[in-house]
N, C-alpha and C positions, 0 to 999 in steps of 0.2 A: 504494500500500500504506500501510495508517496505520502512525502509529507509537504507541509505547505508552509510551518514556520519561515522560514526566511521570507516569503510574500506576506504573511501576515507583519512582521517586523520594518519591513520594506515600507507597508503602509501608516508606520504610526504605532502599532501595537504592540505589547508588551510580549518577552522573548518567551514567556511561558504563557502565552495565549493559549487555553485549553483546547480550542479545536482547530486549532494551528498545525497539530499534528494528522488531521482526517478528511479537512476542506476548505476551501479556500476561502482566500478574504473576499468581502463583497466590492461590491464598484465604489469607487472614492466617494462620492454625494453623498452615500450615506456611513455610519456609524454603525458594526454592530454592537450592542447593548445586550442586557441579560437581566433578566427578573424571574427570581428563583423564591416559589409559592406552594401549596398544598398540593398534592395531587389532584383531588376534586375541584378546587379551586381552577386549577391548569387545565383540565380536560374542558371544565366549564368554557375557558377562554375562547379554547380551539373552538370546542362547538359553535359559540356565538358568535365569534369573531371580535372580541373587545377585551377593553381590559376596565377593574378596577378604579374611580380615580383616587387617590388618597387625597384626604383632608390637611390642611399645616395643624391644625387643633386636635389630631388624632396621630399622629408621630410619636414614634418612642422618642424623640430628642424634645424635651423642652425649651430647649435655647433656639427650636426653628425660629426663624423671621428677626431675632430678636440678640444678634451675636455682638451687638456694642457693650461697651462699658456702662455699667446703668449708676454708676455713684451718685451724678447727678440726678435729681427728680424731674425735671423736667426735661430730661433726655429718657427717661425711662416712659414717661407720658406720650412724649413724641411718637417713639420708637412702637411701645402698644397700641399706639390707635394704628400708624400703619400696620402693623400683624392685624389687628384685628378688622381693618376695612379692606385689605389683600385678600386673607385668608377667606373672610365673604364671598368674593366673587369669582375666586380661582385656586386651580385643586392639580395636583401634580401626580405623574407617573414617574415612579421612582425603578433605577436599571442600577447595574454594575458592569464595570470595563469587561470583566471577567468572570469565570464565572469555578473558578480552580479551589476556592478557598472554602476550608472544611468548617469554619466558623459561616460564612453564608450559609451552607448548607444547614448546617446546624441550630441558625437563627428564624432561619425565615423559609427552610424546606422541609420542616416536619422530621428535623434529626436523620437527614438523606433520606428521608419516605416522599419526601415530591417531587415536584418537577420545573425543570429548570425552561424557559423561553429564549430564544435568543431572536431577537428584533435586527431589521434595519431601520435605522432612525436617520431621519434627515439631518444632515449635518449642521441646516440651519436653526432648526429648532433642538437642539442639544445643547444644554448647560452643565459644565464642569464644574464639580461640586470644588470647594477649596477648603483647604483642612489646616487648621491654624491652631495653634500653644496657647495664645492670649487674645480674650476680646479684641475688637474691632473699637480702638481709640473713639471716646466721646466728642472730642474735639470733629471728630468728620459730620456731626450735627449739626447744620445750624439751627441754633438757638433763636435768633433775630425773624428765624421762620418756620413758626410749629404748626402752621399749616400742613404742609408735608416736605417729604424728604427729596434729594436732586437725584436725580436718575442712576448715578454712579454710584450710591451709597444705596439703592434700594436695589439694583444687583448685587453687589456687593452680599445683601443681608440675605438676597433668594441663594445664595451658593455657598456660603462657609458655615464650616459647623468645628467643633472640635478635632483636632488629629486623632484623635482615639477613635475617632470612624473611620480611620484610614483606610482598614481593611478594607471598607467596600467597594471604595475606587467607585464609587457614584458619580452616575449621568442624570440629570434630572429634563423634562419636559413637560412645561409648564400649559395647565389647560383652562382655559376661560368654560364655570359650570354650565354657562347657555351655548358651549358646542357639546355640552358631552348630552347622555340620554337618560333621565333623569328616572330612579323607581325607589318610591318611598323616598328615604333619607339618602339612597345610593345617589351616586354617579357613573356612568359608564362609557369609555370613549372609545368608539369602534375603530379597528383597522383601518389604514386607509396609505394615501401615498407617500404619508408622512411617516406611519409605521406598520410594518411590512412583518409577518412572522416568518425564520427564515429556518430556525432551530427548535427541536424538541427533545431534550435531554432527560433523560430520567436517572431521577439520585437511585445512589449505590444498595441502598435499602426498600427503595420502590418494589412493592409488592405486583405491580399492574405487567402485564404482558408491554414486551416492546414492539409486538406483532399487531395487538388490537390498539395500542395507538400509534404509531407507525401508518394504519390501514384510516384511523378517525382522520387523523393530520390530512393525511395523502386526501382524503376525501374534500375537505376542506380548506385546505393550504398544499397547493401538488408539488409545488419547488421547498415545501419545507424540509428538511432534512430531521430525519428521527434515529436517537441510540440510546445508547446507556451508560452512566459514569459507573467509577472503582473509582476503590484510593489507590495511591499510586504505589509502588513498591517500594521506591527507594528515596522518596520523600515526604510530608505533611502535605498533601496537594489531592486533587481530586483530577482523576484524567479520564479520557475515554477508554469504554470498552471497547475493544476496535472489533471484537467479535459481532456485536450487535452495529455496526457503522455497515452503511451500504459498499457492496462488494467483496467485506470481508465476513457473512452469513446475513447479512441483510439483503434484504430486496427490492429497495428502493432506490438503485442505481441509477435511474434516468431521472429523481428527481434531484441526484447530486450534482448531477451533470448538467442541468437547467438552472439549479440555484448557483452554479458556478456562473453562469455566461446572465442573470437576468441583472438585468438595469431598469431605473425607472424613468 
C-alpha cells in the first residue's frame, strides 16, 4: 500500500498526519479537519447529512469568548456583554488538525467506542484556534468605548483558549443560528460546499461493523473513505488499521480513488 505522508506534509500538515499513511491529501481550497463523536451520534450525521452546532455557553472551557484579563471591572462588563450578544446569534463546529491522539479519543469518542469524521472545510471559513500561557492583556480594550469591541480583538477572543488544549490542535467554523436548521433547542448545519464528509474512521474499541458503515457512508457520501483505527505499536498514537482501508481487505476502492482526484 503507498503511502502519502510526504504529500500530506508537502501540503501544510503535520508529519504524523494519521491518514497520511492510506490516502491522500485533499485539493489545497480546502482543509481536512476531524471531529471525533459517539458512534450513534456519527452514524446519525452520515444519515442526515449535518452536523451538530455547539453553543459558546455549553463548552467545556469556560474562559470561551472571554480570554482577557478581567482585573478591571469594566473590562470584564465589556468583555461579557460581547460573549453574551455573540454567543446569541452564532454557534460553532468544532474539528481537530488530526485526529492521532488517544486523549481525543478518549474525550470526546466514547473511550475509542466512536467514530471519528474527517471533513473538507473550506479554507476560507476555517479559524485556527491559538493556545496561549496568559490572558489576553486588558489594555487591548478600549475603555473610552464599551459599546463594543474593534474587530481584531473580537477575533482574537473567537480563537485563543488556554495551551493546555493544545492537544486538540482545533479548527473552528463559525455559524450564524439563522443558517443552520433549527429542532427544539438544537441546531443543525447541513453538509454543503463549504463542508464536505470525506472520512469515516472508526475508534479502536468501536463495536459496529466496518462493512455496515462503510456500505451507510458509501450510500450517502460515495467518495467518502471508511476504516478503522488501532493504537499504534510502537508509540502513544492512534493509527490506521490498514487491514480495514480500501485495497488492503476493504472494498471500497473506487471510492479512494474519487476522493483522491475530487475538487470543489
Amino acid at each position: 500500500m503507498a503511502s502519502y505522508f510526504k504529500d500530506w506534509v508537502r501540503d501544510g500538515y503535520p508529519k504524523d498526519m494519521g491518514s497520511g499513511g492510506v490516502i491522500p491529501p485533499p485539493s489545497k481550497d480546502v482543509i481536512r479537519v476531524y471531529h471525533i463523536l459517539a458512534a450513534d451520534f456519527a452514524i446519525s450525521n452520515i444519515r442526515l447529512s449535518r452536523m451538530k452546532v455547539a453553543r459558546f455557553s455549553d463548552l467545556n472551557d469556560p474562559f470561551e469568548l472571554i480570554a482577557v484579563s478581567f482585573k478591571n471591572a469594566k473590562v470584564r462588563k465589556i468583555v461579557t456583554g460581547f460573549r453574551t450578544a455573540f454567543g446569541k446569534d452564532t454557534g460553532l463546529l468544532c474539528f481537530s488538525a488530526n485526529w492521532v491522539s488517544p486523549l481525543l479519543w478518549g474525550h470526546y469518542g466514547a473511550k475509542h467506542r466512536g467514530i471519528c469524521l474527517g471533513f473538507d472545510l473550506k479554507r476560507d471559513s476555517a479559524h485556527k484556534v491559538k493556545y496561549k500561557a496568559e490572558r489576553l492583556p486588558e489594555e487591548l480594550v478600549d475603555l473610552e468605548n464599551s459599546s463594543k469591541l474593534d474587530d481584531e480583538l473580537k477575533e482574537l477572543l473567537l480563537v485563543t483558549k488556554f495551551q493546555h488544549w493544545d492537544y486538540e490542535k482545533e479548527w473552528r467554523h463559525f455559524v450564524q443560528l439563522s443558517d443552520a436548521v433549527g429542532e427544539g433547542n438544537l441546531h443543525f448545519y447541513p453538509f454543503d460546499e463549504n463542508l464536505r464528509l470525506a472520512e469515516v474512521i472508526l475508534g479502536a474499541r468501536c463495536d459496529m461493523s466496518v462493512n455496515f458503515v462503510r456500505e451507510l457512508t458509501r450510500l450517502h457520501h460515495p467518495n467518502a473513505v471508511t476504516f478503522k483505527a488501532r493504537p499504534a505499536y510502537k508509540f502513544f498514537s492512534v493509527v490506521p488499521n490498514k487491514r480495514t482501508v480500501p485495497g488492503r481487505g476493504g472494498d471500497n476502492s473506487s471510492a479512494l480513488a474519487s476522493a483522491a482526484s475530487t475538487v470543489f
